[in-house]
C-alpha positions as CSV (number, residue, x, y, z in Angstrom):
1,X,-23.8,-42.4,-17.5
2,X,-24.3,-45.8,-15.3
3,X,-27.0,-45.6,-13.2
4,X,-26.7,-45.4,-9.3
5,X,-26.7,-49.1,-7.9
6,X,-30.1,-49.8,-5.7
7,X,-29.8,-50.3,-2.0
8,X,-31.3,-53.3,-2.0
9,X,-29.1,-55.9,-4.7
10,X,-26.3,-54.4,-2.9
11,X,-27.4,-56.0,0.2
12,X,-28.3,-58.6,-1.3
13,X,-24.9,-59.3,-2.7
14,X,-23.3,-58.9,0.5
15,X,-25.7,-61.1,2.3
16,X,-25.3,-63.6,-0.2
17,X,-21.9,-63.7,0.5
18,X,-21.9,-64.5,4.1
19,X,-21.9,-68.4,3.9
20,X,-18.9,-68.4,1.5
21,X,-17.1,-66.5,3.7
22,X,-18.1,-68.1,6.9
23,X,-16.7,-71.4,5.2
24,X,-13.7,-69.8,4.2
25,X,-12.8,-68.6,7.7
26,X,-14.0,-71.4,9.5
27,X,-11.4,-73.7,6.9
28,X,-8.4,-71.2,7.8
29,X,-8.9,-71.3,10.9
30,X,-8.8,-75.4,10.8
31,X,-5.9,-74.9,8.9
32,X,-3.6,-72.9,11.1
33,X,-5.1,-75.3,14.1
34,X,-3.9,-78.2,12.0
35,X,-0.2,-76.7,11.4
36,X,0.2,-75.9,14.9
37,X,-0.7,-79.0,16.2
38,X,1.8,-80.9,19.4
39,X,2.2,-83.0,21.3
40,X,1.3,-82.8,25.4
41,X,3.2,-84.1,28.3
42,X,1.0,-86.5,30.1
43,X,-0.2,-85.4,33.9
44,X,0.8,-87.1,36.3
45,X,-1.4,-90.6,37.1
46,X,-0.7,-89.8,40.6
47,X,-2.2,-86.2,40.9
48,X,-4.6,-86.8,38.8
49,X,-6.1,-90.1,40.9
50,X,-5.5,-88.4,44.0
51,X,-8.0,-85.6,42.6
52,X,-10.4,-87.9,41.2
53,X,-10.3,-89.9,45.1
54,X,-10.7,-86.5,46.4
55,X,-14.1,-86.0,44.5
56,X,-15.5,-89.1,45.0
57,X,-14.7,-89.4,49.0
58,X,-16.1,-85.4,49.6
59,X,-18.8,-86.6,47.7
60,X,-19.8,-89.5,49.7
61,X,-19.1,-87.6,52.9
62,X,-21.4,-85.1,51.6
63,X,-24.0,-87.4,50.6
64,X,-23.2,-89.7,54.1
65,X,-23.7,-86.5,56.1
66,X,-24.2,-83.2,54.7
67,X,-27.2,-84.2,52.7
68,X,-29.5,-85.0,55.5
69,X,-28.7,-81.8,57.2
70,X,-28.9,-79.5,54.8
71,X,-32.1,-80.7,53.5
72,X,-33.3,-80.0,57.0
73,X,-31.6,-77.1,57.3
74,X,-33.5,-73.8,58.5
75,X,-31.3,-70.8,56.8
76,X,-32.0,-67.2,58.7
77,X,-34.3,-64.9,56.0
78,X,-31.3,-62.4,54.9
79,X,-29.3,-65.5,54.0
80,X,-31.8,-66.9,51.9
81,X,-32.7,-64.1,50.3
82,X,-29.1,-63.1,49.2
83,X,-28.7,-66.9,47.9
84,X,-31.5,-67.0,46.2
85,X,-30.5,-63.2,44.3
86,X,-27.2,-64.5,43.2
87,X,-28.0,-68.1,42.0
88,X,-29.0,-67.3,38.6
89,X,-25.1,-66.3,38.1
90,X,-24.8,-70.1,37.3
91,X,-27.2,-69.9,34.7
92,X,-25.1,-71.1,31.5
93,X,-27.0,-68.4,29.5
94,X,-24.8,-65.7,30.8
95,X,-21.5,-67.3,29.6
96,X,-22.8,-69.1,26.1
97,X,-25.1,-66.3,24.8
98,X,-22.3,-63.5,24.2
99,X,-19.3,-66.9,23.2
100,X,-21.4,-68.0,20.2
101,X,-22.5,-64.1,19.5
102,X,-18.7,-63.2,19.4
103,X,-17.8,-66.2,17.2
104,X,-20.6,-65.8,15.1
105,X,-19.6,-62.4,14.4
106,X,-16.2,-63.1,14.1
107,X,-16.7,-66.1,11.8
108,X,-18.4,-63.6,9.5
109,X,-15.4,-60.5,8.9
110,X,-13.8,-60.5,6.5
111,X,-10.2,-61.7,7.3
112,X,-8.9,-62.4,3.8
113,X,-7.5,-58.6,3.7
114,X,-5.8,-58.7,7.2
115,X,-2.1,-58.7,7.4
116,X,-1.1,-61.3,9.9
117,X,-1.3,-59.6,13.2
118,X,-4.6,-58.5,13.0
119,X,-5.5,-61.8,11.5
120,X,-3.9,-63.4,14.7
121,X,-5.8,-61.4,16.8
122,X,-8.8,-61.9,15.4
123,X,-8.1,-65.3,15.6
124,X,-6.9,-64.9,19.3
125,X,-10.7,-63.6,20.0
126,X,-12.4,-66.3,18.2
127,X,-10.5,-69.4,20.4
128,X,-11.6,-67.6,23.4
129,X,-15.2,-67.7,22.5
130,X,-15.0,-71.0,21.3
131,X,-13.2,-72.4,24.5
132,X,-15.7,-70.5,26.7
133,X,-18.8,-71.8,24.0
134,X,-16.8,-75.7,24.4
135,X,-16.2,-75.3,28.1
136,X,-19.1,-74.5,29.4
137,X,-22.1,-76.0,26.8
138,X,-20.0,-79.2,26.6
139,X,-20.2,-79.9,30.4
140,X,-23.6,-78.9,30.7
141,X,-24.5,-81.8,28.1
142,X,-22.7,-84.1,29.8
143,X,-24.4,-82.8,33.1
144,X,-27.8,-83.5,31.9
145,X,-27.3,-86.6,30.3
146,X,-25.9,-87.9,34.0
147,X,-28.9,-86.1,36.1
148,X,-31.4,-86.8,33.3
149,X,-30.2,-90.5,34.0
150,X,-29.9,-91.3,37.7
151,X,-33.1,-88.8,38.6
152,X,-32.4,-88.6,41.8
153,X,-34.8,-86.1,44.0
154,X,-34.2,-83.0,44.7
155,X,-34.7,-81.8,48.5
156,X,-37.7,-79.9,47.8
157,X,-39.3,-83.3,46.7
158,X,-39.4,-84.2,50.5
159,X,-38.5,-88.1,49.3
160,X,-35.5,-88.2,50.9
161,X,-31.5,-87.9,49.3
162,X,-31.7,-91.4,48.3
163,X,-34.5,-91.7,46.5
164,X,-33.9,-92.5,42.6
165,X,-36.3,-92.6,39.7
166,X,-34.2,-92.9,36.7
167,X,-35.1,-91.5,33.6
168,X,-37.5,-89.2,35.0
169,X,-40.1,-86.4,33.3
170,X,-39.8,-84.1,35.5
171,X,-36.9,-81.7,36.7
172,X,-37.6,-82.5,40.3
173,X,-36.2,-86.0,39.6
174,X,-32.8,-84.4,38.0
175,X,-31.0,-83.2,41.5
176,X,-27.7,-85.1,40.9
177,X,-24.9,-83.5,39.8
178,X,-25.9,-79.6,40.0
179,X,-25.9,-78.3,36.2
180,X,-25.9,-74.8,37.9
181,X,-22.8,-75.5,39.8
182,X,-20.7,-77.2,36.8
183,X,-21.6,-74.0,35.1
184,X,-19.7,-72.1,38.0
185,X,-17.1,-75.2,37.8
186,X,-16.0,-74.3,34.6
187,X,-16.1,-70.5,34.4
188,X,-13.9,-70.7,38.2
189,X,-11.7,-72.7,36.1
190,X,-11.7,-70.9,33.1
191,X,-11.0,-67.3,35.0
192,X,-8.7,-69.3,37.3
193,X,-6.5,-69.5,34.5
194,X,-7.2,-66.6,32.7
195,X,-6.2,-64.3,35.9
196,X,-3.8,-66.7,38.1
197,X,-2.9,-63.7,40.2
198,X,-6.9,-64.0,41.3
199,X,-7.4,-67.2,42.2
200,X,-7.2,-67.2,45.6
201,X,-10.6,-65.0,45.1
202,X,-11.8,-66.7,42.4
203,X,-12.1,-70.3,43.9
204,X,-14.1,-69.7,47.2
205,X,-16.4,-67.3,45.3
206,X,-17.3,-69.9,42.4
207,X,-17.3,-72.6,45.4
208,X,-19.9,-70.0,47.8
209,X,-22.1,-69.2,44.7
210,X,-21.9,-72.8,43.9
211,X,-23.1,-73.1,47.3
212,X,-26.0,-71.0,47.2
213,X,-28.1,-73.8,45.2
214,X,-28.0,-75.7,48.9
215,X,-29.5,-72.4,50.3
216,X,-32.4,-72.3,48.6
217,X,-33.2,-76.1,48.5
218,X,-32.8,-77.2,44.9
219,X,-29.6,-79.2,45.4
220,X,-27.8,-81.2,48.4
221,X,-24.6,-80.6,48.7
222,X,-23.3,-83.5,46.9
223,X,-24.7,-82.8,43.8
224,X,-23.1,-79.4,44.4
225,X,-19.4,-80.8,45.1
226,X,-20.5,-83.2,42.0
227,X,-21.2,-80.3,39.2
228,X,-18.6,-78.3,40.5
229,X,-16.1,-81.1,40.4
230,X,-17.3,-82.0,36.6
231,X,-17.4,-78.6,35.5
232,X,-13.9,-77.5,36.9
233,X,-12.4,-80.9,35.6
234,X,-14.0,-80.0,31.6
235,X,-12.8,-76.4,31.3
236,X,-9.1,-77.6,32.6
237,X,-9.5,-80.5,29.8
238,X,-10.6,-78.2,27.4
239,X,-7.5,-75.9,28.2
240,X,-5.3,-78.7,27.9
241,X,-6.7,-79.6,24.5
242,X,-6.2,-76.0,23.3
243,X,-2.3,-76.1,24.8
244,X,-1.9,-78.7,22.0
245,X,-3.2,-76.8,19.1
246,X,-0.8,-74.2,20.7
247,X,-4.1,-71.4,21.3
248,X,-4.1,-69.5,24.5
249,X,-2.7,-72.3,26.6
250,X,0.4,-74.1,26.7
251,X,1.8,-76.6,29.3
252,X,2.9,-75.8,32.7
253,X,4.5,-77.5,35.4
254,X,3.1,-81.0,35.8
255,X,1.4,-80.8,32.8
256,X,-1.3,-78.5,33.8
257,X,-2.3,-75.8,31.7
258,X,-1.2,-72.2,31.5
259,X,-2.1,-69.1,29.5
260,X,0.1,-67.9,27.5
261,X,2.2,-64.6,28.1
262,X,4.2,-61.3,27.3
263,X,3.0,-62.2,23.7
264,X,0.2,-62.7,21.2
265,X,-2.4,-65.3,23.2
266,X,-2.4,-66.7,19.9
267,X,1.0,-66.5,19.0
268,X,3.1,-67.7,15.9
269,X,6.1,-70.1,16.2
């Protein structure tokens, strides 16, 4: 008569097993991105210049104009006080935490035994937490490398909105752009496109809890307008790059991305 197997080799064995399969999923999954694979229609040069222009001459308005008043700004108490209790939304924590959690976890079932649907939808899940994961953590790099460069001051500094001291050690020399407000940039952009029917509530709210970083005096409002702008622009990049692997996105009119519908968001062709 065998002997009941111990708990703990069991376990063991299963544990153990992890990495292969991690590597195994991770591989499919390059596989099927490789196979689906095509080619994009460029946007137009003209929209897309004519946004860029937009950015850049909002942003020198703001930094012309804005940025002296706001930094002397006196905002009424209730104001302040609701600012400064919704801020923290733009903390990239909140988005990046549960995306690599959920691909994590994903990466590690077992898919090898799932027909294809399930394997589709499973794989459906795991684009989503990779595009919010890319999305967001990408433009935050690129956000601190910028800020983390120019070190420019931030209001509370009192130094003024043109004072620069590149290169700085300390976070009160890393004002410009706002990494709180590309975080916002990119999820308004990301649920823009995820819920189109919303987006005429979606935009001002990311743009008024962008905002609130203004409020409480840790940004002027050109480094908000800046973040925003940056973060927006990555998660519609991101999108696009996604349409051409043919996962959640495809391409819309003028180019632009849009999600994909009445079907699988990760559908086969």
């Amino acid at each position: 008569m065998n002997p009941m197997p111990q708990p703990a080799p069991i376990l063991r064995t299963r544990l153990s097993a992890l990495p292969r399969r991690s590597r195994e999923n991770a591989l499919r999954a390059l596989h099927v991105a490789r196979r689906r694979r095509s080619t994009l229609r460029p946007i137009s040069s003209r929209t897309l210049f004519l946004l860029v222009l937009g950015c850049v001459i909002l942003t020198g308005i703001a930094v012309l104009w804005l940025d002296p008043a706001a930094a002397a700004a006196d905002w009424p108490d209730w104001i302040f006080s609701l600012a400064h209790s919704l801020t923290d939304i733009g903390l990239s924590g909140w988005y990046l935490v549960p995306a690599a959690i959920a691909l994590i976890g994903l990466n590690l079932t077992d898919w090898q035994g799932l027909s294809r649907r399930p394997f589709l939808q499973l794989h459906q899940w795991a684009c989503i937490a990779s595009y919010v994961l890319l999305s967001v953590g990408l433009s935050g790099i690129l956000i601190n490398a910028i800020k983390y460069t120019i070190g420019r001051a931030r209001p509370y500094v009192g130094e003024g909105h043109l004072h620069f001291d590149p290169f700085p050690a300390s976070a009160s020399f890393a004002s410009f752009p706002s990494g709180h407000s590309a975080t916002l940039g990119a999820v308004t952009a990301i649920l823009c496109l995820f819920f189109p029917r919303w987006r005429p509530v979606i935009l001002p709210a990311g743009i008024l809890l962008a905002g609130t970083r203004i409020i409480i005096g840790v940004h002027f409002p050109s480094d908000v307008i800046a973040g925003f702008s940056i973060g927006f622009a990555f998660a519609v990049a991101m999108a696009l790059f996604y349409a051409r692997l043919r996962c959640l996105f495809r391409q819309g009119a003028g180019g632009y991305p849009q999600l994909r519908r009445r079907r699988l968001l990760y559908s086969p062709r």
